[in-house]
VEXDRENZA-81205 format. One line per 2 residues: number of its first residue (from 1); their letters; for each residue y, x, z of N, C-alpha, C. Coordinates in steps of 0.1 Angstrom, whole numbers, m for minus. Layout:
N
NUM	A	Y:X:Z:Y:X:Z:Y:X:Z ~ ...
***
This chain:
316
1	XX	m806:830:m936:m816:821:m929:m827:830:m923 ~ m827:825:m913:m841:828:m904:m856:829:m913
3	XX	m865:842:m910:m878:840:m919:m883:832:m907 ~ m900:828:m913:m908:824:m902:m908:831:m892
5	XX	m912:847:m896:m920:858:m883:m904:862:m872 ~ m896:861:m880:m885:860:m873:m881:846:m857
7	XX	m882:834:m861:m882:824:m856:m897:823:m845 ~ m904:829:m853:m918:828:m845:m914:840:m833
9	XX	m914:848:m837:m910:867:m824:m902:855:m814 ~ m887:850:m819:m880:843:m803:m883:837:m798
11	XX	m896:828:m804:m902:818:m796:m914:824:m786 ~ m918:834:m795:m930:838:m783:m918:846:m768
13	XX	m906:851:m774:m901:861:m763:m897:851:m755 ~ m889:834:m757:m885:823:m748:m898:818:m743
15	XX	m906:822:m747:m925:813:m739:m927:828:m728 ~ m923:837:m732:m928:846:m720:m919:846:m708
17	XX	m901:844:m713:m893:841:m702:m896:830:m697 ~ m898:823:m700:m903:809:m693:m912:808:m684
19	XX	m921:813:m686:m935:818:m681:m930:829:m666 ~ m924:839:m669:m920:847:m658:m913:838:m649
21	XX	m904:832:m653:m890:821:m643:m901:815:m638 ~ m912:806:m645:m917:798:m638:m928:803:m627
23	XX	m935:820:m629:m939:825:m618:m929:831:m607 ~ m918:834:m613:m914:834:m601:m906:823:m589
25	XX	m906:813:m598:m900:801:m591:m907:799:m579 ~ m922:796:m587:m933:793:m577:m936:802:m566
27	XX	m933:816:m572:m936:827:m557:m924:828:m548 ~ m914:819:m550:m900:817:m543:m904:808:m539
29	XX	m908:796:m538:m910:782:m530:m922:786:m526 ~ m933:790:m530:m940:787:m523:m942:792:m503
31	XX	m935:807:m504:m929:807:m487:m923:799:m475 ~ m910:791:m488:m904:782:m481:m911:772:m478
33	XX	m920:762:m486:m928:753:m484:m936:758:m474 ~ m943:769:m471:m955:770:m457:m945:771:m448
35	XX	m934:780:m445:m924:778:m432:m919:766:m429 ~ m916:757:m443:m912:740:m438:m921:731:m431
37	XX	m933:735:m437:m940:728:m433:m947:732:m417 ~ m946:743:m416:m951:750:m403:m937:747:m390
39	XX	m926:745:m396:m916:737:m386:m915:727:m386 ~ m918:719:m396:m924:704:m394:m933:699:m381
41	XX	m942:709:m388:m955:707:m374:m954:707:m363 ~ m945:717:m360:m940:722:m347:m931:713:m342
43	XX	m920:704:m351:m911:693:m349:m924:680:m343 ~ m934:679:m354:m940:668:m349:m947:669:m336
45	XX	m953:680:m333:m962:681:m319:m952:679:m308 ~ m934:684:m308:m923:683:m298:m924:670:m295
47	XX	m927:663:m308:m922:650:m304:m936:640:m298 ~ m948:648:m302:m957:636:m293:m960:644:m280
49	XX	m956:654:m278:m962:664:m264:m953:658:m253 ~ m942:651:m255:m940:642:m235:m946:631:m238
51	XX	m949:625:m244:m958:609:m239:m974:621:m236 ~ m977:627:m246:m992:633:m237:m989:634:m223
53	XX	m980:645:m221:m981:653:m213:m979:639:m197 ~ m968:629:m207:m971:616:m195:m978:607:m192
55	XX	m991:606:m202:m1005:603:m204:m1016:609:m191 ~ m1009:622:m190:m1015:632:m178:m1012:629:m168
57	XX	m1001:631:m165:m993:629:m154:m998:613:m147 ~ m1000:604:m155:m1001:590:m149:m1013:591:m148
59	XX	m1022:598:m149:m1040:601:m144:m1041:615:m136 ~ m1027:620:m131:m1030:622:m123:m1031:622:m111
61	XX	m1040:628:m96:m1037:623:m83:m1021:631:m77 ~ m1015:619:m67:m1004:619:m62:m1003:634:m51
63	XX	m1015:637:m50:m1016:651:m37:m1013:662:m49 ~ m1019:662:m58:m1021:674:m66:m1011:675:m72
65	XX	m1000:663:m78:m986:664:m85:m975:670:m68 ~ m980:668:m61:m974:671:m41:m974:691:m45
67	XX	m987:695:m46:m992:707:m41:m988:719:m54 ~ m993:708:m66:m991:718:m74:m984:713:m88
69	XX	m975:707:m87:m962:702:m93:m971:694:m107 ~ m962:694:m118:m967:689:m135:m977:701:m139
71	XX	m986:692:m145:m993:701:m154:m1000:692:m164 ~ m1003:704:m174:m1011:696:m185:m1024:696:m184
73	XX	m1030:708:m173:m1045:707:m168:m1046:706:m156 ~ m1044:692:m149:m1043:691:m136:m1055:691:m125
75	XX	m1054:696:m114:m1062:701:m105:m1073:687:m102 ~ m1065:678:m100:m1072:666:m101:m1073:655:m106
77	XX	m1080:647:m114:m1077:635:m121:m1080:620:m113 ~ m1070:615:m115:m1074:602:m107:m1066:593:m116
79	XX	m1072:579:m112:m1065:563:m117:m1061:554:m107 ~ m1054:562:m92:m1052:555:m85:m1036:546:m90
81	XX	m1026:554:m97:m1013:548:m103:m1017:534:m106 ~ m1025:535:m124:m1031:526:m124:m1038:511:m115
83	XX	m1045:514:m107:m1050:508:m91:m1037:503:m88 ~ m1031:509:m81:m1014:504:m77:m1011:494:m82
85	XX	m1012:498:m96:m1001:486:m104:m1002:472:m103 ~ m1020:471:m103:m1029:458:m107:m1031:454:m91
87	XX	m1026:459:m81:m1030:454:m73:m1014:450:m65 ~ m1008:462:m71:m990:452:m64:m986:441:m74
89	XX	m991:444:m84:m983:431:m96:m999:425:m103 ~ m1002:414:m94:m1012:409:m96:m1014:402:m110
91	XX	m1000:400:m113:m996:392:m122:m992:398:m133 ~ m996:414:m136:m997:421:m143:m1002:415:m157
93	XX	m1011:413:m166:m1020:407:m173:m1011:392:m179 ~ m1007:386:m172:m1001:377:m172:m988:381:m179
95	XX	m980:389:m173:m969:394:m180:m969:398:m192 ~ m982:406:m196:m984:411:m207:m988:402:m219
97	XX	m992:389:m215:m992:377:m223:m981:370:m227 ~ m970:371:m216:m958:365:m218:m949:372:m226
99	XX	m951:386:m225:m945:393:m236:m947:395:m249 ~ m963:396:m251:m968:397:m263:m968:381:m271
101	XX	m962:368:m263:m962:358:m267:m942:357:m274 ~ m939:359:m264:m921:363:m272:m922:375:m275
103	XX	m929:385:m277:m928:389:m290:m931:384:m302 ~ m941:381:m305:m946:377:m320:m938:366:m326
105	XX	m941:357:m311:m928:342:m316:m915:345:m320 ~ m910:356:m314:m894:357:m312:m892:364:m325
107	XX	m903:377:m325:m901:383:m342:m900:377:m353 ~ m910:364:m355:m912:360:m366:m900:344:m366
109	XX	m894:344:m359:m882:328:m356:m870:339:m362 ~ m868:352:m357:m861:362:m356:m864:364:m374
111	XX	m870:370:m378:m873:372:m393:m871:362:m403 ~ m873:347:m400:m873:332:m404:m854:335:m407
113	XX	m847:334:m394:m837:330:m399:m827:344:m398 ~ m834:358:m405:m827:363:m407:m826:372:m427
115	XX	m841:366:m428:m844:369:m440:m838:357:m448 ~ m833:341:m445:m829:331:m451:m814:334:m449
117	XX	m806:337:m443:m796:336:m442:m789:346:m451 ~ m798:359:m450:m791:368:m455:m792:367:m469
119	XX	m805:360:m475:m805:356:m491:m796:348:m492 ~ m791:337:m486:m779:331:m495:m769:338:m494
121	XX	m762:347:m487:m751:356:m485:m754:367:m495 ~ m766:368:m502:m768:378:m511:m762:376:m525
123	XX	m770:364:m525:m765:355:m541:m750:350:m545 ~ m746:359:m555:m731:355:m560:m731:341:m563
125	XX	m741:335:m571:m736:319:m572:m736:308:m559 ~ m736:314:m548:m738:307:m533:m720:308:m530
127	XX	m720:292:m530:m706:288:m528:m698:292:m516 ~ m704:294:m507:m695:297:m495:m700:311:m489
129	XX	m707:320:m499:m705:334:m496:m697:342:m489 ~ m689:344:m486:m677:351:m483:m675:344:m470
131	XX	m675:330:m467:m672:326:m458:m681:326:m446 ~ m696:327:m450:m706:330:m439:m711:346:m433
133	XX	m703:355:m448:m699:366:m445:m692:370:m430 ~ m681:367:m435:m671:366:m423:m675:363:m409
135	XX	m685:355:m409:m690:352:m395:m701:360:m389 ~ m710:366:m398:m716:378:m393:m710:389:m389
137	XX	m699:396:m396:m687:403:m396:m681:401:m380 ~ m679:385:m381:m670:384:m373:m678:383:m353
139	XX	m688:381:m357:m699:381:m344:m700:391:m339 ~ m704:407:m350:m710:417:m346:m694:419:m338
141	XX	m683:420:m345:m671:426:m334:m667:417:m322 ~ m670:403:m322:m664:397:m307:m676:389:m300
143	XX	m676:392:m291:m687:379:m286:m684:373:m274 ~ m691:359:m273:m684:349:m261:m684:360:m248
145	XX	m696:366:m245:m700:373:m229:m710:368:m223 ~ m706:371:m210:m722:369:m204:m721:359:m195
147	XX	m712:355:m191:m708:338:m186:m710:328:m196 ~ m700:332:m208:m702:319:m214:m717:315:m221
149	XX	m722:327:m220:m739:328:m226:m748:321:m215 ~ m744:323:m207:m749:317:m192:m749:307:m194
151	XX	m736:303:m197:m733:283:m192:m741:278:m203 ~ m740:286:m219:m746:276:m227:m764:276:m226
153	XX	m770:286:m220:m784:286:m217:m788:281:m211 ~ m779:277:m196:m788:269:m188:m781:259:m187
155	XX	m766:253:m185:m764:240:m184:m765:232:m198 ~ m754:237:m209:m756:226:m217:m769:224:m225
157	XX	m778:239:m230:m792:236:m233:m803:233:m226 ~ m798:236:m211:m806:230:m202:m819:240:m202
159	XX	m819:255:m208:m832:264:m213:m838:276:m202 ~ m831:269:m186:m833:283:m179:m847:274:m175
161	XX	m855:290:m173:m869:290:m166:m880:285:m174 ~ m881:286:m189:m885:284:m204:m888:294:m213
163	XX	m894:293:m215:m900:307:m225:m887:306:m237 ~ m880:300:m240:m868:295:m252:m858:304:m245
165	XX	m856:309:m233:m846:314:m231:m844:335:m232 ~ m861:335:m232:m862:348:m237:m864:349:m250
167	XX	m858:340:m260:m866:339:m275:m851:337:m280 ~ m848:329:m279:m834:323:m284:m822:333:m287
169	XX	m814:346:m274:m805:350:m272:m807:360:m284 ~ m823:366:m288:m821:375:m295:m831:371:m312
171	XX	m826:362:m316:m832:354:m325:m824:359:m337 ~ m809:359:m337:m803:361:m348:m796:376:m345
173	XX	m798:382:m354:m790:396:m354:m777:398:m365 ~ m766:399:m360:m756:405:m372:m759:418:m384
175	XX	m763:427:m376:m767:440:m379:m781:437:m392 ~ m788:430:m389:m801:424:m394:m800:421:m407
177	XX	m790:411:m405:m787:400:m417:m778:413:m429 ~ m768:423:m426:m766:434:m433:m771:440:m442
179	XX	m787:445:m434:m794:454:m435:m803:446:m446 ~ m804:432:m447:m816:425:m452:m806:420:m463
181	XX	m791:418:m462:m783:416:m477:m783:424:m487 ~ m779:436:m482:m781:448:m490:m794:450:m500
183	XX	m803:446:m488:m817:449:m498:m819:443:m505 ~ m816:431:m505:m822:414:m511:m809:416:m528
185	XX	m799:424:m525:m790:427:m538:m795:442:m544 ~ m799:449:m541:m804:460:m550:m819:459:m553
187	XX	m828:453:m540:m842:447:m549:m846:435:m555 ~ m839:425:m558:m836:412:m565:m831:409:m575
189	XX	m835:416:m586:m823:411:m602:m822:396:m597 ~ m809:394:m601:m805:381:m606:m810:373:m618
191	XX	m817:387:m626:m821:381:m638:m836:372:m640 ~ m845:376:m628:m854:375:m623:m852:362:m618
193	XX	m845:356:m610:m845:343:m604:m836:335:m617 ~ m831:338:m620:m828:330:m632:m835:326:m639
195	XX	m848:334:m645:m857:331:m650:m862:320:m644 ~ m870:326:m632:m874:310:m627:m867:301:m622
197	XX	m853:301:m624:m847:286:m621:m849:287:m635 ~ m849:285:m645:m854:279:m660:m864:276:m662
199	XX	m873:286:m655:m889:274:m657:m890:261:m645 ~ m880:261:m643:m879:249:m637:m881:248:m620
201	XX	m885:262:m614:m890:263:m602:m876:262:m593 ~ m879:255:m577:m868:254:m568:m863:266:m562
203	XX	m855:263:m556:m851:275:m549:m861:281:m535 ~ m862:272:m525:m874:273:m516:m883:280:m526
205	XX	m890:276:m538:m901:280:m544:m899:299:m548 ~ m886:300:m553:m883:310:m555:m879:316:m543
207	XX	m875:316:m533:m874:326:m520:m890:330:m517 ~ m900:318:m518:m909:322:m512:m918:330:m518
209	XX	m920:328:m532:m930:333:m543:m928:340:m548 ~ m912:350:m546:m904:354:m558:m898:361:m550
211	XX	m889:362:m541:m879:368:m530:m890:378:m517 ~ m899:371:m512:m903:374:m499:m912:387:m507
213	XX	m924:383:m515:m933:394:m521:m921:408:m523 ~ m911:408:m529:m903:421:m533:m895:424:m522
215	XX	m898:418:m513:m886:425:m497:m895:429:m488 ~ m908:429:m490:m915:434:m478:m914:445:m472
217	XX	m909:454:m480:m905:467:m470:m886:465:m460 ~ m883:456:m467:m872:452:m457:m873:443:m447
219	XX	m887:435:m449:m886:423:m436:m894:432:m429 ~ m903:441:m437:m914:450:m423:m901:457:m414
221	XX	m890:461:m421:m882:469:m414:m874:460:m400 ~ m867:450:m409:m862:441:m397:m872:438:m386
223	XX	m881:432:m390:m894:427:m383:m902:442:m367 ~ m898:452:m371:m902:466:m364:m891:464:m354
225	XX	m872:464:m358:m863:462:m352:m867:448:m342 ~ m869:439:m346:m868:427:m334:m879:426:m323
227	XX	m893:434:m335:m900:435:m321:m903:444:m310 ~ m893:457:m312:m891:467:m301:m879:457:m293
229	XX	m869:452:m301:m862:443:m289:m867:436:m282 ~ m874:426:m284:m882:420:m278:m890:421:m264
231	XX	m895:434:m273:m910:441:m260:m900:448:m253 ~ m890:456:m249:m882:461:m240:m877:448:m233
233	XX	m872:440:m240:m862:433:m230:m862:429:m218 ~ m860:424:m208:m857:427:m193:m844:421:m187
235	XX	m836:421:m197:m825:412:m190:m821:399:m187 ~ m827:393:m204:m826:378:m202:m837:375:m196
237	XX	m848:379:m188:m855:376:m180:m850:376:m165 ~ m841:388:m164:m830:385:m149:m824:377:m146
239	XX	m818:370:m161:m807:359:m157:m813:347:m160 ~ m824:346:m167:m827:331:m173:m843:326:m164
241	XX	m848:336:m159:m862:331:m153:m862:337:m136 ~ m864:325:m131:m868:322:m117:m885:324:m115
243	XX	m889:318:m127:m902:311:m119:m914:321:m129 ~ m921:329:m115:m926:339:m117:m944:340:m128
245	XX	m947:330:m132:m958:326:m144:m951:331:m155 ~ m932:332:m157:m929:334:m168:m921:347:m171
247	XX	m923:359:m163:m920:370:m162:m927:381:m171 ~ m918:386:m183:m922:391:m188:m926:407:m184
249	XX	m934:414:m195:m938:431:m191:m925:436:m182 ~ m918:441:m187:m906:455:m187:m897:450:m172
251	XX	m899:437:m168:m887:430:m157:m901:433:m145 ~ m913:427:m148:m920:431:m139:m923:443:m137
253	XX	m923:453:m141:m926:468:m137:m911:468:m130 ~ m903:466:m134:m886:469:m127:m891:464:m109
255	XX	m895:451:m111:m897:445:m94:m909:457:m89 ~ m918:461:m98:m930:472:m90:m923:477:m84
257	XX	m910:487:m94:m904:499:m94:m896:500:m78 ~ m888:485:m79:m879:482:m65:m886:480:m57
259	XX	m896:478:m58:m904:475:m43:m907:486:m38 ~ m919:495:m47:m920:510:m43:m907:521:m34
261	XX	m897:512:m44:m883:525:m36:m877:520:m24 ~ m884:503:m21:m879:498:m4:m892:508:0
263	XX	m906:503:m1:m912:513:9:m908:525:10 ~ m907:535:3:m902:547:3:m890:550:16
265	XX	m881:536:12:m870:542:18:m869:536:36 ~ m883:526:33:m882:522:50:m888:529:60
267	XX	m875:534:68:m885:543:76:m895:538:91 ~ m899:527:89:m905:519:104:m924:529:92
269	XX	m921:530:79:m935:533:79:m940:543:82 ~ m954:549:82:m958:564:89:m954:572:76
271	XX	m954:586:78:m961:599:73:m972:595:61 ~ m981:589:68:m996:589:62:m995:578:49
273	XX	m990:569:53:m986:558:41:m981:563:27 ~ m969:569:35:m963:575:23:m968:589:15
275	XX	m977:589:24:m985:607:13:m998:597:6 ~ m1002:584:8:m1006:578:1:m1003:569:m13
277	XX	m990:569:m10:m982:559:m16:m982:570:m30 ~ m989:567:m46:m986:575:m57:m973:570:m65
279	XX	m963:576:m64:m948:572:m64:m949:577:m78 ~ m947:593:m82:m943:599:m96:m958:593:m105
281	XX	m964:592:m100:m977:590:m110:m978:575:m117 ~ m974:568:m108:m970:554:m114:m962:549:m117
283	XX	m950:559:m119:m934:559:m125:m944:565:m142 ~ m948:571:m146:m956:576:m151:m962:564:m159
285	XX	m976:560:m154:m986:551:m152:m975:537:m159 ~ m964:538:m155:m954:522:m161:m948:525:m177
287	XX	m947:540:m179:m938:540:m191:m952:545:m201 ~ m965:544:m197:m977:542:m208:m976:533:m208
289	XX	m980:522:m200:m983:502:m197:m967:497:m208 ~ m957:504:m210:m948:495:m216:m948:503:m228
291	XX	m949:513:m232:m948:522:m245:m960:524:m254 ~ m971:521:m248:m980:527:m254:m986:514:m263
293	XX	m989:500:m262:m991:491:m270:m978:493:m282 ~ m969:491:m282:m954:488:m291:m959:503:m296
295	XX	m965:513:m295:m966:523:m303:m978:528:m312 ~ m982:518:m308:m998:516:m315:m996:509:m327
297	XX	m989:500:m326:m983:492:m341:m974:498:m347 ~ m971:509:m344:m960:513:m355:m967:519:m366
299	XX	m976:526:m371:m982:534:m380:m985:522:m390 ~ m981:510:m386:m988:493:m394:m974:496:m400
301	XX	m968:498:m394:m951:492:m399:m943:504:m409 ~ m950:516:m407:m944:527:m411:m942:527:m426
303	XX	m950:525:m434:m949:527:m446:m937:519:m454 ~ m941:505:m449:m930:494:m453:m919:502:m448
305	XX	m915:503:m429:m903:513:m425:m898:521:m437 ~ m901:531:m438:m897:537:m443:m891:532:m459
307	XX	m898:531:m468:m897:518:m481:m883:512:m481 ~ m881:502:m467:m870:497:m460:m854:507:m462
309	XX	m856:513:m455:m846:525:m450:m844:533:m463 ~ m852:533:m472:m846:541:m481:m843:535:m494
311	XX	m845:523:m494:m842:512:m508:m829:515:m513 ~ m826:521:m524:m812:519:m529:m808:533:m535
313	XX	m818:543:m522:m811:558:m519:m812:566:m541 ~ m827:562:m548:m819:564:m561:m822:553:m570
315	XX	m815:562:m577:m807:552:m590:m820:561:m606 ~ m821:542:m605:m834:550:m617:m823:544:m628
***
């Protein structure tokens, strides 16, 4: 048998190895850690240095982007782009109401019936599980097209030239309802709603009191997805809206965009027009007006984002 001073000597000699591994662990990571983090940095500045750099560009004047190409310290600063915009699309301001109006509406009808649908599709005791499965499944791979979407928007719902028709097409998402099943089954014990179906609470009462509080990083996530669709969109404005009070952001910069490139290309106009005309600057000047609000709210959404996207990844 081992004496004390014996047992005591290996323990001090495994406290000193220990001690050494763990200095030198730390003098091994800690290199890596400053280079990761110093390419991080470097990754993050790549990624906000072209909206700056097109922050510039859209303040700057159209002669000086002429004379002395891109720059990030330009010879001259001006807000004529700007000027352009509000004075060819009067209705500027207006658009941006109409968009930020189907956005919020469309997000949150969009979130309504994608956060409900996908909880009953979650829950094993929901009797026709499988079968409403199938139809999300079966949506994301076939769809009617763009006629038959046509006929049912404007003749049989009768919804062209209505704010219902920029809101409606992109209301329910296949992809959505996936993304929000999943979550609703690994952050949801069943044990948990069972409980409260025993104290006697409804189902409504439990989606809402019980279900919604523990998904918020998945509805912040869906909710981020529907309203970048939203604020982009542009198409169902081409097909579904005539009547110009209800033209959203992204379709009316498109009409600036085409109008700009008839003057450009008609040549009855002078020389002088067209070295007035700020063409790159307010190509510029349109992708801050459509990117830069939708980017301002994301840092709101990020935390939940992220929360979202990584639900499941461990296993405690």
């Amino acid at each position: 048998m081992e004496t004390s001073a014996i047992r005591e000597n290996k323990s001090t000699i495994f406290s000193k190895k220990k001690k050494k591994k763990q200095a030198y662990t730390e003098g091994f990571t800690g290199i890596p850690n400053i280079v990761a983090n110093i390419l991080l940095a470097i990754f993050a500045i790549s990624c906000i240095f072209p909206f700056i750099f097109v922050i510039v560009i859209s303040l700057t004047s159209e002669q000086s982007l002429l004379e002395h190409g891109y720059s990030i310290f330009p010879k001259e600063w001006s807000i004529e782009a700007y000027r352009y915009l509000i004075q060819s699309g009067g209705d500027l301001m207006r658009a941006y109401g109409v968009t930020i109006t189907i956005t919020v509406l469309g997000a949150f009808i969009h979130v309504c019936m994608v956060s409900t649908y996908a909880y009953a599709i979650s829950r094993p005791g929901f009797a026709f599980r499988k079968q409403f499965m199938f139809l999300v499944f079966f949506t994301m791979l076939f769809g009617g097209g763009m006629v038959p979407s046509y006929i049912v928007m404007t003749q049989v719902l009768g919804l062209k030239n209505t704010i219902w028709a920029l809101i409606l097409p992109m209301a329910f998402s296949s992809f959505n309802i996936i993304v929000m099943r999943t979550f609703f089954q690994r952050s949801v014990p069943e044990s948990i709603i069972e409980s409260a179906r025993i104290d006697g609470a409804s189902e409504f009462r439990i989606f809402l009191k019980i279900v919604l509080p523990l998904s918020i990083p998945g509805i912040a996530t869906i909710a981020l997805f529907s309203t970048l669709g939203y604020w982009n969109d542009w198409f169902n404005a081409m097909l579904y809206i005539d009547y110009p009070n209800l033209i959203p952001l992204q379709y009316m910069l498109i009409k600036i965009e085409n109008n700009m490139e008839f003057i450009r290309q008609n040549a009855l106009l002078s020389g002088e027009v067209m070295k007035t005309l700020p063409q790159e600057s307010v190509r510029m000047a349109m992708v801050v007006i459509s990117t830069l609000p939708i980017a301002c709210t994301y840092p709101f959404f990020q935390k939940y984002f992220i929360g979202g996207l990584t639900i499941g990844g461990v296993k405690e």
